[in-house]
N, CA, C and O atoms as CSV, one atom per row, in Angstrom:
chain,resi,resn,atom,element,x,y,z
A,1,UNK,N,N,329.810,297.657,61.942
A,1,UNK,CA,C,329.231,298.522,62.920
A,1,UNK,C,C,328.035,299.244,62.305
A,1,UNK,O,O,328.120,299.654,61.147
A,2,UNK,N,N,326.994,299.409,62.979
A,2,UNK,CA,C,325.883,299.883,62.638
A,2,UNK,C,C,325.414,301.543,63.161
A,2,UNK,O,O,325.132,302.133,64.204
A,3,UNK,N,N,325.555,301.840,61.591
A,3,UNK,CA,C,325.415,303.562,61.957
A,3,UNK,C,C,324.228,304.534,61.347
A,3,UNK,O,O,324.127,304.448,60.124
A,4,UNK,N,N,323.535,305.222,61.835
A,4,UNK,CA,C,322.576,305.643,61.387
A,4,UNK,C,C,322.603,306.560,60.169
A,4,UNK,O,O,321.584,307.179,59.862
A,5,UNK,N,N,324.103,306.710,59.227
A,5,UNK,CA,C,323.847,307.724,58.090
A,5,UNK,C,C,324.173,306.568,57.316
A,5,UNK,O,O,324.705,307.010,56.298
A,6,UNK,N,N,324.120,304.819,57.236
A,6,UNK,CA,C,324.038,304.380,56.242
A,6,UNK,C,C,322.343,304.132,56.081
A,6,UNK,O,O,322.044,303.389,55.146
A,7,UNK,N,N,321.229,304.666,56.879
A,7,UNK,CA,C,320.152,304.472,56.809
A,7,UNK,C,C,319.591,305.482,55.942
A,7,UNK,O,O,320.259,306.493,55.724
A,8,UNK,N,N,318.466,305.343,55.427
A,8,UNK,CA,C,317.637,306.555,54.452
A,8,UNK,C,C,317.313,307.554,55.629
A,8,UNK,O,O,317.182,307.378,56.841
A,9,UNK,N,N,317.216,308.897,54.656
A,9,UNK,CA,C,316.832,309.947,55.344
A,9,UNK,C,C,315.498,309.527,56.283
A,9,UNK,O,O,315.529,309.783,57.487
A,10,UNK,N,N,314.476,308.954,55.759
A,10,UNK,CA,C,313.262,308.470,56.679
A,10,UNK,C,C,313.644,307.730,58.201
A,10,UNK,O,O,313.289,307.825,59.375
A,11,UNK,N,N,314.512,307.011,57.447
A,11,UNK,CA,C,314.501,305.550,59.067
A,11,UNK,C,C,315.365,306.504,59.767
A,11,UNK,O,O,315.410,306.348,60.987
A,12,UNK,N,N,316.177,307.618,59.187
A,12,UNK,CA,C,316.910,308.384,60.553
A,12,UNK,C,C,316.324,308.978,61.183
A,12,UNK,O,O,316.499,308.988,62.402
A,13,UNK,N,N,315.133,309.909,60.388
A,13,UNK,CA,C,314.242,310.113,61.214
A,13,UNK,C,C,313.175,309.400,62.410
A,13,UNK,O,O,312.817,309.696,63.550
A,14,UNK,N,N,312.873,308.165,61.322
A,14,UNK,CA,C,311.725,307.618,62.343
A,14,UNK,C,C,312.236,306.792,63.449
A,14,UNK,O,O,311.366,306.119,64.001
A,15,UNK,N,N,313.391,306.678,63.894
A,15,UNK,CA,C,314.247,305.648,64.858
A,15,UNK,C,C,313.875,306.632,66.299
A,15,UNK,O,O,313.239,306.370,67.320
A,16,UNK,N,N,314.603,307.872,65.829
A,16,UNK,CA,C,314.485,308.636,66.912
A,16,UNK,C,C,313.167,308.979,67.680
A,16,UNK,O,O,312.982,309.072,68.893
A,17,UNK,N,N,312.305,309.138,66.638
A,17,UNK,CA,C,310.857,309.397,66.982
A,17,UNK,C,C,310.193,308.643,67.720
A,17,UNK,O,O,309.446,308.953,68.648
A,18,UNK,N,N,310.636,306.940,67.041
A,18,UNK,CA,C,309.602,305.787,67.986
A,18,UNK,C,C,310.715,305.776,69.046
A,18,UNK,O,O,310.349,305.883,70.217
A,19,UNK,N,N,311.876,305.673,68.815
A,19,UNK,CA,C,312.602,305.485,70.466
A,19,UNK,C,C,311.574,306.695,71.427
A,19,UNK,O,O,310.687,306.195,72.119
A,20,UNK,N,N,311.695,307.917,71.435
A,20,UNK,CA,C,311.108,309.218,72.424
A,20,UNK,C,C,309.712,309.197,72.599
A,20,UNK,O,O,309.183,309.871,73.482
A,21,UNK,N,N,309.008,308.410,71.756
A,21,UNK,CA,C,307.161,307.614,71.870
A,21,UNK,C,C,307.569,306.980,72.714
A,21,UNK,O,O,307.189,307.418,73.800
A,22,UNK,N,N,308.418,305.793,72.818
A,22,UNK,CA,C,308.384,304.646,73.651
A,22,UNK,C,C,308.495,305.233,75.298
A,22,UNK,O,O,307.752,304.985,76.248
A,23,UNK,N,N,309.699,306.085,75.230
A,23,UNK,CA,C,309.841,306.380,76.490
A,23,UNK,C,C,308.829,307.459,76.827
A,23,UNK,O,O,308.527,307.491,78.020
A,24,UNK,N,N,308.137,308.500,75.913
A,24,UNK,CA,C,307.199,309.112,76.776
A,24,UNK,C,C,305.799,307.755,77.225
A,24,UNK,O,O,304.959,308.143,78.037
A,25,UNK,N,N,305.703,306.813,76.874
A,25,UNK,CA,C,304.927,306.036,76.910
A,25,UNK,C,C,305.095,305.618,78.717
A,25,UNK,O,O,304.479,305.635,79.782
A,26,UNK,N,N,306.102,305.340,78.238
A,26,UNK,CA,C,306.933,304.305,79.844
A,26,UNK,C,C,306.577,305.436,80.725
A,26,UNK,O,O,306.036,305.199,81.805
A,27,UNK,N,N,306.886,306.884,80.282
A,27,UNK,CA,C,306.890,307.891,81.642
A,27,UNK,C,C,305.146,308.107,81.480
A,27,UNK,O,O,304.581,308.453,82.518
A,28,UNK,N,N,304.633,307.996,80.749
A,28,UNK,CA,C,303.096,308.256,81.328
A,28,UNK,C,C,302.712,307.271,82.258
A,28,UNK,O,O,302.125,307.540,83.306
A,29,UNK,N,N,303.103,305.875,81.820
A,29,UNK,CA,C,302.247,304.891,82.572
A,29,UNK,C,C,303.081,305.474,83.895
A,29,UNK,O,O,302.383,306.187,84.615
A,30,UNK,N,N,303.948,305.356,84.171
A,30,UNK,CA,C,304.771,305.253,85.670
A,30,UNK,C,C,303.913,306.940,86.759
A,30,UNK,O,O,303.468,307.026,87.904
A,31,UNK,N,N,304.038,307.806,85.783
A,31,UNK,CA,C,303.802,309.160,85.999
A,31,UNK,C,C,302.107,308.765,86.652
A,31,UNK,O,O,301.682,308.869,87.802
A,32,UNK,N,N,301.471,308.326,85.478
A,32,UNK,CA,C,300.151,308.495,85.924
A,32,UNK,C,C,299.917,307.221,86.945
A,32,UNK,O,O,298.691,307.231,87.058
A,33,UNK,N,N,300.279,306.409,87.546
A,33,UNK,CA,C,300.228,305.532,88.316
A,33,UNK,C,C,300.693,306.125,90.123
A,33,UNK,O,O,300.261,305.695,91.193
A,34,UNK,N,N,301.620,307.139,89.880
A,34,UNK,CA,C,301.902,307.882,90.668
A,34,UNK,C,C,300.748,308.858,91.259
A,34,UNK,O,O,300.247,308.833,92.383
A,35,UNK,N,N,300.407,309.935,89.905
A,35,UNK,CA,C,299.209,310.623,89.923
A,35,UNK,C,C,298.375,309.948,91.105
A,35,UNK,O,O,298.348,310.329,92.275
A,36,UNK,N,N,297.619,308.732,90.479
A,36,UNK,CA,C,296.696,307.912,90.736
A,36,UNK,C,C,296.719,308.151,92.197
A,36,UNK,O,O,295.802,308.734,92.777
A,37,UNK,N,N,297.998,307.599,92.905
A,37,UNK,CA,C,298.176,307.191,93.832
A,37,UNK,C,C,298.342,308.743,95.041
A,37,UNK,O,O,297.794,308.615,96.136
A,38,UNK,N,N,298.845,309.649,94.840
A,38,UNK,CA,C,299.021,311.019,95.237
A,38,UNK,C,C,297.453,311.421,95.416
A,38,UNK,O,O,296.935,311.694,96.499
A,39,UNK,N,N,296.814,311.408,94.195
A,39,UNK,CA,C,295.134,311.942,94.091
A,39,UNK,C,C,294.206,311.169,95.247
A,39,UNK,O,O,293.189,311.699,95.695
A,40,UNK,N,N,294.615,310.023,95.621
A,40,UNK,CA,C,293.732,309.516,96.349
A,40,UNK,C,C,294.353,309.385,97.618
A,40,UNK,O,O,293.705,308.749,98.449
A,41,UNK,N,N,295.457,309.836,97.964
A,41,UNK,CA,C,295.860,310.427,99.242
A,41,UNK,C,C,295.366,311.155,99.649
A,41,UNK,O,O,294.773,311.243,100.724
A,42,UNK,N,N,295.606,312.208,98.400
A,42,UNK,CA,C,295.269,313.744,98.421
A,42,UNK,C,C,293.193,313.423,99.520
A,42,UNK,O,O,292.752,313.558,100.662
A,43,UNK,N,N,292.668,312.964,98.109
A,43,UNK,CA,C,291.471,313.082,99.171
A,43,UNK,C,C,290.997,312.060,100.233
A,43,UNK,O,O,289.781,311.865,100.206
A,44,UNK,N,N,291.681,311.378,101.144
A,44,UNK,CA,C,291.775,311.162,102.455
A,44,UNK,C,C,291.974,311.850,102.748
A,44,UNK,O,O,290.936,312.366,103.163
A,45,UNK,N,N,293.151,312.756,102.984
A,45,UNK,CA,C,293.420,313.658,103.766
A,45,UNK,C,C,292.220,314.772,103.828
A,45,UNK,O,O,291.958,315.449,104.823
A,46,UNK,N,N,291.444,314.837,102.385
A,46,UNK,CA,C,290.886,316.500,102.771
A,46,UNK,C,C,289.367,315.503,103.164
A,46,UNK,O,O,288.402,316.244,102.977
A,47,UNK,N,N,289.023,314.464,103.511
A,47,UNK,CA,C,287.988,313.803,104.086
A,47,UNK,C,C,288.314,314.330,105.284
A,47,UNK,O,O,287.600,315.180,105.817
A,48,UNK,N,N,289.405,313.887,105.818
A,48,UNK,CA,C,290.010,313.934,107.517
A,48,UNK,C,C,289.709,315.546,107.949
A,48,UNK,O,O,288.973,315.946,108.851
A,49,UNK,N,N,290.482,316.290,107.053
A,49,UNK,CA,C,290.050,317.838,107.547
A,49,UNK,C,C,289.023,318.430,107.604
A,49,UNK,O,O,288.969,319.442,108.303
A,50,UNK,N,N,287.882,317.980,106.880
A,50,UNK,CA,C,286.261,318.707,106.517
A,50,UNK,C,C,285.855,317.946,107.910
A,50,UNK,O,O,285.332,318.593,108.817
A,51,UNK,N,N,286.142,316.418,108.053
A,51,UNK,CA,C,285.469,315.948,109.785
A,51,UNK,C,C,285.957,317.121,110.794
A,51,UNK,O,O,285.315,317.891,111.507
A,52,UNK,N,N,287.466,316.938,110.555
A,52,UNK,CA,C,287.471,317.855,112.381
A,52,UNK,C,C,287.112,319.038,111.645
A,52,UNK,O,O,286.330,319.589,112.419
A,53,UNK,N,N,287.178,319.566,110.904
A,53,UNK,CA,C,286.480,321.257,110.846
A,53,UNK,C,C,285.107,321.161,111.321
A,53,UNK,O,O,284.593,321.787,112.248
A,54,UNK,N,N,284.751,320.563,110.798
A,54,UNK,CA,C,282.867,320.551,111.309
A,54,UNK,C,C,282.930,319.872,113.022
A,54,UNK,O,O,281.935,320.237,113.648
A,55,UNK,N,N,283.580,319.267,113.591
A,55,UNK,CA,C,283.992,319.179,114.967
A,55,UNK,C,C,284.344,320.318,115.718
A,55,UNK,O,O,283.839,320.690,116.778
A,56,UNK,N,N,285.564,321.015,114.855
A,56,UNK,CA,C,286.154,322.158,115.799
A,56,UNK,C,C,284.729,323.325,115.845
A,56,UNK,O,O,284.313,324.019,116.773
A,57,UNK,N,N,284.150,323.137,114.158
A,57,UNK,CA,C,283.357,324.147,114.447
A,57,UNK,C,C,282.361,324.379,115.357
A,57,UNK,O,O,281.786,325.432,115.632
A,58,UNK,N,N,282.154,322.706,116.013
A,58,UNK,CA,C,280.788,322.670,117.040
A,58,UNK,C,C,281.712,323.182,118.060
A,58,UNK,O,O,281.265,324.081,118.773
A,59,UNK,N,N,282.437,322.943,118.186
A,59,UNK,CA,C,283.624,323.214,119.547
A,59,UNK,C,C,283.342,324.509,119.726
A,59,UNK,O,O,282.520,324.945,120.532
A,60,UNK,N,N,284.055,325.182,118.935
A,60,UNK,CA,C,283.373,326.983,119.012
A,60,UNK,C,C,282.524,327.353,119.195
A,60,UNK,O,O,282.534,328.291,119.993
A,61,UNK,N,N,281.403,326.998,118.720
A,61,UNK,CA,C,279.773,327.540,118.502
A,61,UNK,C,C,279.984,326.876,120.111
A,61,UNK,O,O,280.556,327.543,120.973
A,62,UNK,N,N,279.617,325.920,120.305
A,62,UNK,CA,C,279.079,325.455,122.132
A,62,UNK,C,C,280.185,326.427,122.837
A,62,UNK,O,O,279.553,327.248,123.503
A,63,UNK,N,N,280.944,326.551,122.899
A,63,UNK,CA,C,281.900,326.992,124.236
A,63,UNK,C,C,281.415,328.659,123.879
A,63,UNK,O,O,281.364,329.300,124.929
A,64,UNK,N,N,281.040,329.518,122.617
A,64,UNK,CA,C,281.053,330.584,122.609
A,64,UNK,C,C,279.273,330.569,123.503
A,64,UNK,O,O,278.819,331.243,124.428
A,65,UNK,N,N,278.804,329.667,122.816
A,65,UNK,CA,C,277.324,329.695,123.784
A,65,UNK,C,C,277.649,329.897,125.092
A,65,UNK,O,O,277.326,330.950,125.642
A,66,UNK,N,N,278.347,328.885,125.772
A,66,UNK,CA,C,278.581,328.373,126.785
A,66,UNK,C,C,278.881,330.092,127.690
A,66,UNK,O,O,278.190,330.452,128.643
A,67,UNK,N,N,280.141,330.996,127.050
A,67,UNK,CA,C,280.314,332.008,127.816
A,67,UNK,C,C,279.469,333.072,127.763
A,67,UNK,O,O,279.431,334.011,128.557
A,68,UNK,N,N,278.692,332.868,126.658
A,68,UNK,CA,C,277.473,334.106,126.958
A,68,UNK,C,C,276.495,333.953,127.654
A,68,UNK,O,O,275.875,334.987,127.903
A,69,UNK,N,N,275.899,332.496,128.312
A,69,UNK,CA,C,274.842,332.284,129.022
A,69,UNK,C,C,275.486,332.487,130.470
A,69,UNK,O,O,274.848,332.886,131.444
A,70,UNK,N,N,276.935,332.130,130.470
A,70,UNK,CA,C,277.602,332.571,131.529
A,70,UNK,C,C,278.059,334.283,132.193
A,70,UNK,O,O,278.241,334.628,133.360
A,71,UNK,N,N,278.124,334.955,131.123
A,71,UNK,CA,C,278.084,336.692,131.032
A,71,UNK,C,C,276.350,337.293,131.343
A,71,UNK,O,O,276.182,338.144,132.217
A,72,UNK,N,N,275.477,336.897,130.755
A,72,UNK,CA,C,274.282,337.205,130.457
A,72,UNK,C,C,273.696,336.566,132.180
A,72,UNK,O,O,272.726,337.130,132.688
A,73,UNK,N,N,274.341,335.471,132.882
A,73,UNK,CA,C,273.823,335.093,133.970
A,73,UNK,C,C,274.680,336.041,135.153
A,73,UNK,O,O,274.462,335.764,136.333
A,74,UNK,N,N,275.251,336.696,134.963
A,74,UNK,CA,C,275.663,337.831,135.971
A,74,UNK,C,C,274.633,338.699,135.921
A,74,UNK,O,O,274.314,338.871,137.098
A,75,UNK,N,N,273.852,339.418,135.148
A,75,UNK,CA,C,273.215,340.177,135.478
A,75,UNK,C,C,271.432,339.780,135.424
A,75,UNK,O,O,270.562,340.637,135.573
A,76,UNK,N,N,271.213,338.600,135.228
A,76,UNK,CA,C,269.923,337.930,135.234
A,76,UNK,C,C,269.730,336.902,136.252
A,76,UNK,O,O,270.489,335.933,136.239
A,77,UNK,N,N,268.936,336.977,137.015
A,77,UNK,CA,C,268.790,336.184,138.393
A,77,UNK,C,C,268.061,335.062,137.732
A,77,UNK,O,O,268.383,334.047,138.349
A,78,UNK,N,N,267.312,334.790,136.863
A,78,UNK,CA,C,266.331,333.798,136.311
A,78,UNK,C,C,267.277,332.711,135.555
A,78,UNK,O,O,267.319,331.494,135.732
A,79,UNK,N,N,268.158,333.671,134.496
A,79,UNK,CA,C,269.456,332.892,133.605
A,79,UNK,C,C,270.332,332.322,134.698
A,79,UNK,O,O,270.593,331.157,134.400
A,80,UNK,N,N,270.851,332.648,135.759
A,80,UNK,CA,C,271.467,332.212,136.648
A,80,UNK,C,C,270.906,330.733,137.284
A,80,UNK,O,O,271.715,329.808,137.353
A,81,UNK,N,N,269.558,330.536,137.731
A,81,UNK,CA,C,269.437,329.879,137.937
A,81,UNK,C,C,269.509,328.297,136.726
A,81,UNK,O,O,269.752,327.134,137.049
A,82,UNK,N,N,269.274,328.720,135.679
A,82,UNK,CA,C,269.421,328.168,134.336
A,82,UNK,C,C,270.914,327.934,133.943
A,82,UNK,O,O,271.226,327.203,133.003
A,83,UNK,N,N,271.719,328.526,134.637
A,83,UNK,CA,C,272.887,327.982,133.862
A,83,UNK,C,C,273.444,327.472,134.018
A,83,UNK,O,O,274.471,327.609,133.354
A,84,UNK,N,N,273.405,326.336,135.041
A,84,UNK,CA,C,273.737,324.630,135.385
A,84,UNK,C,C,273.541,323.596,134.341
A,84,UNK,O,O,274.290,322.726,133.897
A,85,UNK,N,N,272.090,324.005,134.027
A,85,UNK,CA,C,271.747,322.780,133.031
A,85,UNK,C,C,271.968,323.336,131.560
A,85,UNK,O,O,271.905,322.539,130.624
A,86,UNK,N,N,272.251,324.809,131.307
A,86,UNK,CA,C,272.654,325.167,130.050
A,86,UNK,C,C,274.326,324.884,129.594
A,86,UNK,O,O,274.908,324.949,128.512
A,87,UNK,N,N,274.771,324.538,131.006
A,87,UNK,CA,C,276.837,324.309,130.679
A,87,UNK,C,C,276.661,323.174,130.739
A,87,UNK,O,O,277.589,322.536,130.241
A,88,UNK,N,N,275.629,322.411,131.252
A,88,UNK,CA,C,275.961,320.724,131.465
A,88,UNK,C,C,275.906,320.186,130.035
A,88,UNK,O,O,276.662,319.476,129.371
A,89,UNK,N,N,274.446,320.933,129.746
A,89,UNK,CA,C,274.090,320.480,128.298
A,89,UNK,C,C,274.944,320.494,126.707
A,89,UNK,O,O,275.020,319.729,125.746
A,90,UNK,N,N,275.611,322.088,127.155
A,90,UNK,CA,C,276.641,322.635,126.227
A,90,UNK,C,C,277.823,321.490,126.577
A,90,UNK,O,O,277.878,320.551,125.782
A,91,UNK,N,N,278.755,321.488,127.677
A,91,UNK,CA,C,279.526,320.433,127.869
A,91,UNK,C,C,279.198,319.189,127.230
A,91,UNK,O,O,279.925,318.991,126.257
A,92,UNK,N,N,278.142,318.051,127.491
A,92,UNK,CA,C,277.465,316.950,126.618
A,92,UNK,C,C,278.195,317.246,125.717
A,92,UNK,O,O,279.387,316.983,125.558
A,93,UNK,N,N,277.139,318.093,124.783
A,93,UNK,CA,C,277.219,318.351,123.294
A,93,UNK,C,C,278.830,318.576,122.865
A,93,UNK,O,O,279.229,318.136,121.786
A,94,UNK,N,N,279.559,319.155,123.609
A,94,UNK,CA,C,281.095,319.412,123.015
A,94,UNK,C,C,281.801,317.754,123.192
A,94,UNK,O,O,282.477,317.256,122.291
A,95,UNK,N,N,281.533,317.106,124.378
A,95,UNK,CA,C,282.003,315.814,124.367
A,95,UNK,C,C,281.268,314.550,123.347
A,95,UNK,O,O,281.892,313.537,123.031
A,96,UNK,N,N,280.215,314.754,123.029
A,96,UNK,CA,C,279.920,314.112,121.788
A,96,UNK,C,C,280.089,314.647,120.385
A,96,UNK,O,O,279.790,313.956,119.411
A,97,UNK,N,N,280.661,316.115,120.254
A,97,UNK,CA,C,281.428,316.022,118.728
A,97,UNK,C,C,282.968,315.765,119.027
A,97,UNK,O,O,283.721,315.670,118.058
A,98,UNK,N,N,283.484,315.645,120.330
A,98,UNK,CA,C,284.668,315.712,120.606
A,98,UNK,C,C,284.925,314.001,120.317
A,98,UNK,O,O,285.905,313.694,119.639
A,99,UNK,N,N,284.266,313.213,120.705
A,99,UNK,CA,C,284.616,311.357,120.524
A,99,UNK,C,C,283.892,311.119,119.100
A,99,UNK,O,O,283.232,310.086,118.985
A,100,UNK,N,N,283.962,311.870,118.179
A,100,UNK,CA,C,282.902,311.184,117.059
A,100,UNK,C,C,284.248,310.351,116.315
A,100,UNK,O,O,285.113,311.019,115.748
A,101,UNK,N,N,284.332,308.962,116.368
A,101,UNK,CA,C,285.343,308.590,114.706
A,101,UNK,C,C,285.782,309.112,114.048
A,101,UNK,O,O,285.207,309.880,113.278
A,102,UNK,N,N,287.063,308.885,114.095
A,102,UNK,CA,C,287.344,309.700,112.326
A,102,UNK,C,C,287.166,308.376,111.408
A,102,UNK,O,O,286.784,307.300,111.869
A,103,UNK,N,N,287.491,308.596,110.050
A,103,UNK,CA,C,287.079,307.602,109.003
A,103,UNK,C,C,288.613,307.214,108.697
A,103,UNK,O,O,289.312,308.166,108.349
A,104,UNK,N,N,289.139,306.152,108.763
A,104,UNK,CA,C,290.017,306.086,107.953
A,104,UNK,C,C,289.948,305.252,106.379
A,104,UNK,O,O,289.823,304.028,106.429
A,105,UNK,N,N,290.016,305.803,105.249
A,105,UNK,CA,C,289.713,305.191,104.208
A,105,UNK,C,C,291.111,305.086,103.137
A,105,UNK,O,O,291.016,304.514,102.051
């Protein structure tokens, strides 16, 4: 039977050492293959969120336009007549950041 105190003080040491190399070895490759794979999830996803943010943000900006030309045309007879083609236009514009692609990568 093979036992490690008929070995020299060295090889008892160095058995243990290269066995716990080997396996931190095995857990890097597996670990960082994982990494790999998490990291480039990771940035799809934050691709996907910077699109609709810059979407939602047109969303806001037009519709906040949209109710002040609508407030501002209550008390302006000139803006009033103007604010057909200023909601049509604002509308457009919200329905073309509203259909833009997303990317899937």
């Amino acid at each position: 039977m093979f036992l490690l105190k008929d070995l020299s003080i060295k090889l008892q040491l160095v058995i243990p050492v290269i066995f716990m190399a080997v396996l931190l070895f095995i857990a890097l490759i597996l670990g960082r293959s994982n990494l790999i794979e998490s990291v480039d999830k990771m940035n799809s996803t934050t691709q996907l969120v910077v699109e609709a943010k810059d979407s939602t943000a047109s969303l806001i900006s037009n519709s906040y336009a949209m109710r002040v030309s609508a407030i501002y045309a209550l008390y302006d007879k000139d803006l009033l007549s103007r604010l057909s083609k200023s909601l049509d236009s604002s509308e457009l514009s919200n329905k073309k950041s509203d259909c833009k692609p997303a990317k899937n990568t």
